[in-house]
C-alpha positions in Angstrom: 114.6 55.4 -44.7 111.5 55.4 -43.1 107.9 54.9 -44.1 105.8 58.3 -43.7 102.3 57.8 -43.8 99.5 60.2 -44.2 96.7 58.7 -41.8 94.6 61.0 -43.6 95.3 59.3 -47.2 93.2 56.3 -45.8 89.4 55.6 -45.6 87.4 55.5 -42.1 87.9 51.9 -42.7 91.3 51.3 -44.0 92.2 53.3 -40.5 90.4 51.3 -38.3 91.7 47.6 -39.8 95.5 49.5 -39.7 95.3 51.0 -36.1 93.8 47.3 -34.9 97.2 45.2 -36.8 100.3 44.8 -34.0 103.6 45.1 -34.9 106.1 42.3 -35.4 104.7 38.4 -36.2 104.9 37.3 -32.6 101.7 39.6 -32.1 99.9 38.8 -34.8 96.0 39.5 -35.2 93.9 36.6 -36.9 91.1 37.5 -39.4 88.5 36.2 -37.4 90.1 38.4 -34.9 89.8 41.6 -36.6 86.7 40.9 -38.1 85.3 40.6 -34.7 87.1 43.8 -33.3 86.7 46.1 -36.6 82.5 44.9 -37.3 83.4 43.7 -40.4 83.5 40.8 -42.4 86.6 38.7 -42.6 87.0 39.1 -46.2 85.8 43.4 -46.0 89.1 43.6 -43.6 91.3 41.2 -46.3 90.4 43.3 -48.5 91.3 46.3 -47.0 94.5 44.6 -45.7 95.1 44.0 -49.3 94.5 47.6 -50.3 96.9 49.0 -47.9 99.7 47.2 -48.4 99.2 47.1 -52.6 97.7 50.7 -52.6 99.7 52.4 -49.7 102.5 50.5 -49.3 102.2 50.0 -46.1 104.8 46.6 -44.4 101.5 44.2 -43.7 102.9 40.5 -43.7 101.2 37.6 -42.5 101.6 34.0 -41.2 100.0 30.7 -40.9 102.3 29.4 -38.4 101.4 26.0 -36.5 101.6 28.2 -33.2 99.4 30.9 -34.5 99.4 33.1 -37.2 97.8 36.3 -38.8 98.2 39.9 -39.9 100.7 41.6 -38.2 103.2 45.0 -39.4 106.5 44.3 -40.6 109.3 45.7 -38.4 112.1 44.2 -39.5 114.0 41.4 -41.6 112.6 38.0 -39.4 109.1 39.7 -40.1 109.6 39.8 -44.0 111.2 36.9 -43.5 108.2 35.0 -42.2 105.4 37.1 -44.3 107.4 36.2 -47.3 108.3 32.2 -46.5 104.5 31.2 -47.9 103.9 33.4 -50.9 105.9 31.1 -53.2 104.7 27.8 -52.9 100.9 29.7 -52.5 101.8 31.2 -56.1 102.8 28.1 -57.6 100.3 26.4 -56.2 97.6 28.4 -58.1 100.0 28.2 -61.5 99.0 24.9 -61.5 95.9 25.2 -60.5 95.0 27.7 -63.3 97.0 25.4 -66.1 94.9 22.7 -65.0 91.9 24.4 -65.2 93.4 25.5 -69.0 93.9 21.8 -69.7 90.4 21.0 -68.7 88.9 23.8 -70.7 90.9 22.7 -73.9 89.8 18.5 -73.4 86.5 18.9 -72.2 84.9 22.0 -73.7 87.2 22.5 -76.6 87.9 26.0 -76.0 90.8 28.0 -75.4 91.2 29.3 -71.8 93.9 31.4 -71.1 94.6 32.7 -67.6 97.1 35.7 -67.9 98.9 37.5 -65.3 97.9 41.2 -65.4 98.9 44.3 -62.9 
């Protein structure tokens, strides 16, 4: 099934970061990148990168391959396959770094801290 997207559902903005992502990870688009071809700033188009896959569902992956890496639109199973390979050890990675965090609220300001997923 494929994806059908109204252009017209998106912002001025959300249009221009989508239009300025290639297809497939080979072609991928850095931040710096986009920021410099949209006029924005690096976190305005991660944001907006973050809206339109979370908000649109649009297939926006990325990569922080050795090689080079950035935003790029999924097109197939080696794409998911690579935007997906990092977001695991990323989100465990910040488990820990929010129980730590919880820890060091507990011993060294003897409060309760507690960091809870929400949608």
């Amino acid at each position: 099934m494929a994806l059908v997207l109204d252009i017209n559902s998106l912002t001025c903005r959300e249009q221009l970061i989508y239009s300025l992502i290639p297809t497939g990870h080979r072609q991928a688009i850095t931040k710096v990148q986009l920021a410099k071809l949209s006029g924005l700033s690096e976190r305005e188009a991660r944001e907006i990168i973050y809206s339109l896959v979370v908000k649109h569902g649009l297939p926006i992956g990325s990569c922080t391959e050795p090689t080079g890496g950035g935003y790029f639109v999924i097109q197939d199973e080696a794409d998911l396959a690579v935007a997906t390979r990092h977001l695991l050890p990323r989100a465990k990675a910040i488990i820990r770094r929010t129980r730590a965090l919880e820890k060091i609220a507990q011993e060294k300001f003897s409060c309760q801290l507690k960091l809870v997923l929400e949608d």
